[in-house]
C-alpha positions as CSV (number, residue, x, y, z in Angstrom):
1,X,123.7,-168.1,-166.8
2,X,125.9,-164.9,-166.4
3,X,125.3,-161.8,-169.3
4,X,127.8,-160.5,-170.7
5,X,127.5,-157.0,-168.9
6,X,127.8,-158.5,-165.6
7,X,131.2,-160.2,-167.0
8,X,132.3,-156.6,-168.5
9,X,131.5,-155.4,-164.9
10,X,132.9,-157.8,-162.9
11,X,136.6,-157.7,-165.2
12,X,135.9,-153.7,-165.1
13,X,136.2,-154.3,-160.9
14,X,139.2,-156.3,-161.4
15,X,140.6,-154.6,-163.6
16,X,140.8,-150.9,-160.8
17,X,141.1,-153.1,-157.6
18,X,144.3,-154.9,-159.3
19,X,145.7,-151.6,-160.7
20,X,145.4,-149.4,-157.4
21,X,146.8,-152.7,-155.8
22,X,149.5,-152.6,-157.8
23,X,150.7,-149.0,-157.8
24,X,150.6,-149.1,-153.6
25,X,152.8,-152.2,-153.7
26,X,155.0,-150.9,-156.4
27,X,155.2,-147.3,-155.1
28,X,155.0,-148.0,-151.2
29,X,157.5,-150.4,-150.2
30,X,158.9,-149.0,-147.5
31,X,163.2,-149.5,-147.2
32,X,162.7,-151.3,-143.8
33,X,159.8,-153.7,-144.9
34,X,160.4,-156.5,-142.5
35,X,158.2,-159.6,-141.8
36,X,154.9,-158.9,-140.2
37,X,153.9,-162.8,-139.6
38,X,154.3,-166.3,-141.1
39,X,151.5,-168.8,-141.4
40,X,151.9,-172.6,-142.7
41,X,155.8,-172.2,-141.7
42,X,158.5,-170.2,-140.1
43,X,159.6,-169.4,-143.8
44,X,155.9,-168.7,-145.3
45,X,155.7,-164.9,-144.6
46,X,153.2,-162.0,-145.0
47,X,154.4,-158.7,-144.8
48,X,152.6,-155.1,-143.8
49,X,152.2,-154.4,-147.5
50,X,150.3,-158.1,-148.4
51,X,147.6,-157.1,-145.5
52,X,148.1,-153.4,-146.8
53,X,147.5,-154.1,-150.1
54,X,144.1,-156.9,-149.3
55,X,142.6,-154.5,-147.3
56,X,142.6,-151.6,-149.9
57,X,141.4,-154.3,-152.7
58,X,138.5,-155.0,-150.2
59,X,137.5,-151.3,-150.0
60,X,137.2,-150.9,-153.9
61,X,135.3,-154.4,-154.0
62,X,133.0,-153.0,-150.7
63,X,132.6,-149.8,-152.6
64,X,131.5,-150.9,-156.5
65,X,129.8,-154.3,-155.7
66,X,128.9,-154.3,-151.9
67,X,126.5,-157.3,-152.0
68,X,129.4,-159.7,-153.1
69,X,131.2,-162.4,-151.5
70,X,134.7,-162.2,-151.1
71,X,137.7,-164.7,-149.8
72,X,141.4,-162.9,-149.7
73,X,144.4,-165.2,-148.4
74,X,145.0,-162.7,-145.5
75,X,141.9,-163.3,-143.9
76,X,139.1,-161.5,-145.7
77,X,136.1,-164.0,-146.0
78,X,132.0,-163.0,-146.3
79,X,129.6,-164.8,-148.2
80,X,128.1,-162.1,-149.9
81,X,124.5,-162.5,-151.3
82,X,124.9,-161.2,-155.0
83,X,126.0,-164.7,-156.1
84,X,129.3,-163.3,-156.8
85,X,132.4,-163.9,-154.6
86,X,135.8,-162.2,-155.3
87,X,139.3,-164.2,-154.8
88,X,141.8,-162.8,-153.5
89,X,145.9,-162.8,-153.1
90,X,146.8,-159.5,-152.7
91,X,150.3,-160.0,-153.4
92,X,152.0,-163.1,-154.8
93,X,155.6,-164.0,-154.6
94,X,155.6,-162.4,-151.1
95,X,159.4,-163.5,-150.4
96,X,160.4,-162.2,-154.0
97,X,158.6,-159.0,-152.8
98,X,160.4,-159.2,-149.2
99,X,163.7,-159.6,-150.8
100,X,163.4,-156.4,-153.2
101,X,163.0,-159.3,-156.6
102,X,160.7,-158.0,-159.1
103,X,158.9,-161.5,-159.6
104,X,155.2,-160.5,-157.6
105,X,152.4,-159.9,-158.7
106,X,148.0,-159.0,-157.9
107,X,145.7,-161.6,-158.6
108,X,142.1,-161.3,-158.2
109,X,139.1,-163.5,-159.7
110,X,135.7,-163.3,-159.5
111,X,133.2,-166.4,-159.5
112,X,129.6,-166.4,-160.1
113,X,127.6,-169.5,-158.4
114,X,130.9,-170.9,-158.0
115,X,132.2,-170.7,-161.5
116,X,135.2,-168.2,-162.4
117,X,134.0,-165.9,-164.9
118,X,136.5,-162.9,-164.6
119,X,140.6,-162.5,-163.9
120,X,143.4,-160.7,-163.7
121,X,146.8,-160.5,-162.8
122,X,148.4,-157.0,-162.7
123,X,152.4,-157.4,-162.5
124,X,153.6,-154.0,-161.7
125,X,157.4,-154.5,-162.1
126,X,157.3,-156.0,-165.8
127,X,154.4,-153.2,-166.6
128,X,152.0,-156.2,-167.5
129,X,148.4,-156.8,-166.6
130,X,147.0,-159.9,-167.6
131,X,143.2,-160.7,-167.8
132,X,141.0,-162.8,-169.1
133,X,136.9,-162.9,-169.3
134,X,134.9,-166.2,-169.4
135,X,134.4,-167.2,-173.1
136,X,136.1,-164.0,-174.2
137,X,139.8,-165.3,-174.3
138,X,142.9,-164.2,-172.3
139,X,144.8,-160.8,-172.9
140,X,148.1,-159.4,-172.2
141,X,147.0,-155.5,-172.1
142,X,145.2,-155.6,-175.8
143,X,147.2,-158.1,-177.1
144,X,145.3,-162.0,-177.1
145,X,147.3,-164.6,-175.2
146,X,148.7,-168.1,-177.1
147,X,150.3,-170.7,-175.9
148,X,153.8,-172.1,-177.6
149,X,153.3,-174.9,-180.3
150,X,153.6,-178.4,-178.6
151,X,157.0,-179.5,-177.9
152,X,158.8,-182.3,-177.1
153,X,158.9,-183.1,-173.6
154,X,162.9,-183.1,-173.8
155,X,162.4,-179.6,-175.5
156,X,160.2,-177.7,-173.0
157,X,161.1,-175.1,-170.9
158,X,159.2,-176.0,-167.6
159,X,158.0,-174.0,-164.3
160,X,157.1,-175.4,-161.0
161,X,157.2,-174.0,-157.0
162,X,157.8,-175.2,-153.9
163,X,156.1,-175.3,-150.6
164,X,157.0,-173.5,-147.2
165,X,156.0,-176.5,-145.1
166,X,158.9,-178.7,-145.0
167,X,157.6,-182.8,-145.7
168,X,155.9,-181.2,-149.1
169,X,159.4,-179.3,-150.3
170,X,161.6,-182.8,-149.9
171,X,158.8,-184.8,-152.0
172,X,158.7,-181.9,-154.5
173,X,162.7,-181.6,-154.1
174,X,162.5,-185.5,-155.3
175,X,159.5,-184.7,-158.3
176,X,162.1,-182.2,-159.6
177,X,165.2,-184.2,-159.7
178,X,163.5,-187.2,-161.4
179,X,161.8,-184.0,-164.2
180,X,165.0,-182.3,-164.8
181,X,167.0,-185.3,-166.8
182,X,163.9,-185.2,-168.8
183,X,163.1,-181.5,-170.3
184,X,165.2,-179.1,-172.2
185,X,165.2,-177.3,-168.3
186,X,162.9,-176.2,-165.7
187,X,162.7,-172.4,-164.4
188,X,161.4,-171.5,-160.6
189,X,160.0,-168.3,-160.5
190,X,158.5,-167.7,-157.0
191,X,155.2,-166.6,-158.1
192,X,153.0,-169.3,-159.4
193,X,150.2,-166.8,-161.1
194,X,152.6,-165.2,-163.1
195,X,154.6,-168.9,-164.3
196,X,150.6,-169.7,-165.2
197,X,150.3,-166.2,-167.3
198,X,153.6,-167.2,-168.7
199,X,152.8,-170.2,-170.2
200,X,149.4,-169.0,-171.1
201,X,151.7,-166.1,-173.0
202,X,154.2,-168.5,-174.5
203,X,157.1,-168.0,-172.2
204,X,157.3,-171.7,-170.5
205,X,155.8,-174.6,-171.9
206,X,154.8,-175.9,-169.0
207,X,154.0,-175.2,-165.5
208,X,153.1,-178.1,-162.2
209,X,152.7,-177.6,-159.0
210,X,150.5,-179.3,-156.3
211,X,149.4,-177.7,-152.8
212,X,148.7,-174.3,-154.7
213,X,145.7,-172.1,-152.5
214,X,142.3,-170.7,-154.5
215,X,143.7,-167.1,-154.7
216,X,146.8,-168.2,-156.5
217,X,144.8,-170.1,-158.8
218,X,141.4,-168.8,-159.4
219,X,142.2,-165.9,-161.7
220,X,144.7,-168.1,-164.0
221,X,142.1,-170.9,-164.1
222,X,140.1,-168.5,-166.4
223,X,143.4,-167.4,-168.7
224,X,144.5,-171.3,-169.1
225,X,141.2,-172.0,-169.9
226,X,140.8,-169.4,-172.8
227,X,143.9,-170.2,-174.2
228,X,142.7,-174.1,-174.2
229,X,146.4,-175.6,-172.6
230,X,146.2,-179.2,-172.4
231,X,146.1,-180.0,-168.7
232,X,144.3,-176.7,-167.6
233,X,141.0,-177.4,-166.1
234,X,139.8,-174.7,-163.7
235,X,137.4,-176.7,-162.0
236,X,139.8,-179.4,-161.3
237,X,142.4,-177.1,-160.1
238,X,140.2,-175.5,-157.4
239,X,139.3,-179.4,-155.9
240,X,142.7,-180.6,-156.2
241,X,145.1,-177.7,-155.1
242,X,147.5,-178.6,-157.8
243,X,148.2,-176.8,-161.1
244,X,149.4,-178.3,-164.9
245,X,148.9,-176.2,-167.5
246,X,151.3,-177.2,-170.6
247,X,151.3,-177.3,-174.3
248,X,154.4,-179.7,-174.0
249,X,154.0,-183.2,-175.7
């Protein structure tokens, strides 16, 4: 069982590896930022400032817990021997981010013998950090995170994303035509950690996806969690790749 000092600890980490993460993405962008490689597709990109931006959050986690395990989507992967591994998407909404559109955000988590305990997403261009402890509910700076009321399905405002490999975008072109005629509307953001901090915050109802990655996912596991979403189960989203998290009816 984890104490509640090593949870203060581990959200302290977070908390300055998300921040610092932040502020160079914000702050750094250079004019010219151009693609720097793609990975599942032509169209799914990672700039200088995505492997930029990992490799600093891997210094500060190497620096203030050096025994821990870490995974980062741009290649960062040790098993660590603290029982504690770090998650890691350095910059989320990449295109958004590419394109100059303030929708991206930091997201790191940190699990303890596989369990998350700790996350937080820092949202530089909004002036928001999310973050959220293990039994100790989900925050928006100092202010506690609720979700809307239930709604009626045909009132709810609804989020969802879309894959770069082409076969999974034409199924989930197909899921969204058949949702739409059925909800008040649905909103595409391009950054599926901050639709999950939204709805955990009240701002959509709802949020699917499937095909989501463990670093998009593992520190908004914890948030949806706290804030007891119908839908949100951490564990399930890390087996399944896919993420619902709605207070809809």
């Amino acid at each position: 069982m984890i104490s509640e000092e090593l949870k203060a600890e581990l959200l302290d980490v977070g908390l300055e590896a998300a921040r610092r993460a932040g502020e160079l993405l914000r702050d750094g962008r250079p004019a010219d930022l151009a693609v720097a490689a793609t990975k599942s597709s032509p169209i799914d990109v990672v700039t200088e400032m995505d492997i930029a931006a990992e490799k600093l959050i891997c210094g500060i986690l190497a620096e203030r817990r050096p025994a821990d395990g870490l995974l980062g989507e741009e290649g960062a992967d040790s098993p660590g021997t603290s029982g504690v591994r770090w998650i890691v998407d350095p910059l989320d909404g990449t295109v958004n981010y590419l394109y100059g559109l303030p929708s991206w955000g930091v997201s790191i988590a940190a699990e303890y013998r596989g369990e998350t305990v700790a996350g937080v997403v820092a949202a530089p261009m909004r002036g928001e950090t999310y973050h959220a402890v293990l039994g100790g509910g989900a925050w928006l700076g100092t202010a506690r995170l609720a979700c809307r009321a239930p709604a009626p399905l045909d009132q709810a405002l609804i989020g969802t994303g879309f894959a770069y490999v082409q076969t999974r975008r034409v199924h989930q072109a197909e899921v969204a035509r058949r949702v739409i005629p059925l909800v008040r509307d649905i909103r595409r953001g391009g950054s599926a950690a901050l639709d999950l901090c939204d709805v955990a915050a009240g701002r959509l109802d709802g949020y699917y996806e499937r095909g989501l990655n463990p670093w998009v996912l593992a520190a908004v596991a914890v948030a949806a969690t706290a804030t007891a979403t119908p839908c949100s189960a951490a564990s399930r989203w890390r087996s399944s790749s896919s993420a619902c998290s709605t207070s809809a009816r």
